[in-house]
C-alpha angles and dihedrals in degrees: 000000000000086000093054087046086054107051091041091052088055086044097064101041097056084049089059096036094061084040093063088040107042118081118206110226131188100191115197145157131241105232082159079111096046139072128249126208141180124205127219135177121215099161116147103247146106127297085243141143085239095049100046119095111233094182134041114193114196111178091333097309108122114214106185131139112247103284096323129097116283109190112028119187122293089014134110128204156242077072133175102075139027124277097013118144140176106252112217139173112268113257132051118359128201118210124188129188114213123198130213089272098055087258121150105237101172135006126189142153135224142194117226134195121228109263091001118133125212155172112231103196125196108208104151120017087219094054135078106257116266103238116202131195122255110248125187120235121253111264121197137211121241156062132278099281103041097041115111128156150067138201131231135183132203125215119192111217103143127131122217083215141339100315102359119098126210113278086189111075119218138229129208112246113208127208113236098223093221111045097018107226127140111246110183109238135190110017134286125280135214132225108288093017137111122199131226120281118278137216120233129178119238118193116195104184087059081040126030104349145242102304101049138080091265129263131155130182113262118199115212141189133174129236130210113222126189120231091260088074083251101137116239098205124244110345113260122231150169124257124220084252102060105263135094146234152162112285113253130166145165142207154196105233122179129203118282097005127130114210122184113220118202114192101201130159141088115281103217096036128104081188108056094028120208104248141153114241111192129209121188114228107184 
């Protein structure tokens, strides 16, 4: 027993000991002064080994992932979480695109703001990047049971054809839950553009239920406006199978949350097919 008092005795004394003695520290770096940037790559090509990017070079710093591919089409990075950015020094700004076989593919360069964010978006390798301002999320004041709305915001990346990008601008179309008809919501947006964010209701109790975060099924189209403002009706594409139809889309949205949706495709190709791919941004 003597023994047991001993050694417990040394024990603590050596645990307060490396407490007096230990600072905690939470090391971190002011990028308050800098400029922060995502890439994404909204090229029209196949989801393919050959097409995917395995190494981003910004201002000669590689970013890669260890011998696999790193960007894949229709993607952005950094990836992996919400909200998360490349920090870079303001002024210009060099961006390379490395293949799987350490070739360059595409090669730009930028001019960044001090404390600016942006979206640098790839969208022909022959074509400066369209860069697109940074917008917050909507947040929304409440509790559990009174909270009720997402946000969503539209980027415009489609191509009439290979090579040529929309003239016309779109617009999201949103499903009333009850009658179900399409009302166009938020305001167009143009090629290599992305509009404000935009609110839209979420009712859990029509979606998930009572006892869960909160998410309901939203139903989407997208329409096609001159550039008069007059509204064209529901974009026309073509499918992988050769015909063609009015975009339509749905999707799962929870409560609070912000998505970004980037329409991309060709219009008239069964190759490069018109879709929505969806991030989700807070």
């Amino acid at each position: 027993m003597k023994f047991l008092k001993y050694i417990s005795i040394c024990l603590l004394a050596v645990l307060f000991a490396s407490c007096d003695k230990k600072d905690i520290e939470f090391p971190m770096e002011d990028v308050s002064n800098k400029a922060q940037i995502q890439v994404a790559y909204m090229c029209p090509k196949q989801a393919i080994t050959a097409n995917y990017i395995y190494t981003v070079v910004i201002n000669g710093v590689e970013y890669c992932n260890n011998g696999s591919s790193f960007l894949a089409t229709y993607n952005y990075v950094p990836s992996g979480a919400v909200g998360l950015f490349y920090t870079v020094e303001p002024g210009d700004v060099n961006i390379r695109f490395l293949n799987n076989k350490g070739e360059e593919v595409y090669n730009t360069n930028i001019n960044v703001a001090s404390g600016s964010k942006q979206m640098v978006v790839v969208y022909d390798y022959a074509q400066a990047p369209a860069i697109v301002p940074f917008k917050e999320p909507l947040k929304f004041p409440g509790v559990a049971d009174t909270g009720d709305k997402c946000s969503v915001r539209l980027y415009n990346f489609l191509f009439e054809s290979e090579g040529v990008p929309m003239t016309d601008k779109i617009q999201l179309g949103l499903q009333d839950t009850e009658t179900k008809e399409y009302k166009p919501v938020g305001e167009p947006v143009g090629f290599g553009e992305g509009s404000e964010f935009i609110a839209v209701d979420i009712d859990k109790l029509k979606g998930s239920g009572m006892n869960t975060s909160g998410s309901q099924r939203r139903d989407i189209c997208i329409y096609r406006i001159g550039a008069d403002g007059s509204n064209k009706g529901v974009i026309q594409y073509t499918k992988s199978n050769g015909s063609t139809a009015g975009f339509t889309d749905y999707w799962t949205w929870y409560i609070g949350r912000g998505y970004l949706e980037f329409m991309r495709g060709v219009l008239d190709s069964k190759t490069y097919v018109v879709a929505m791919t969806q991030f989700t941004a807070l």
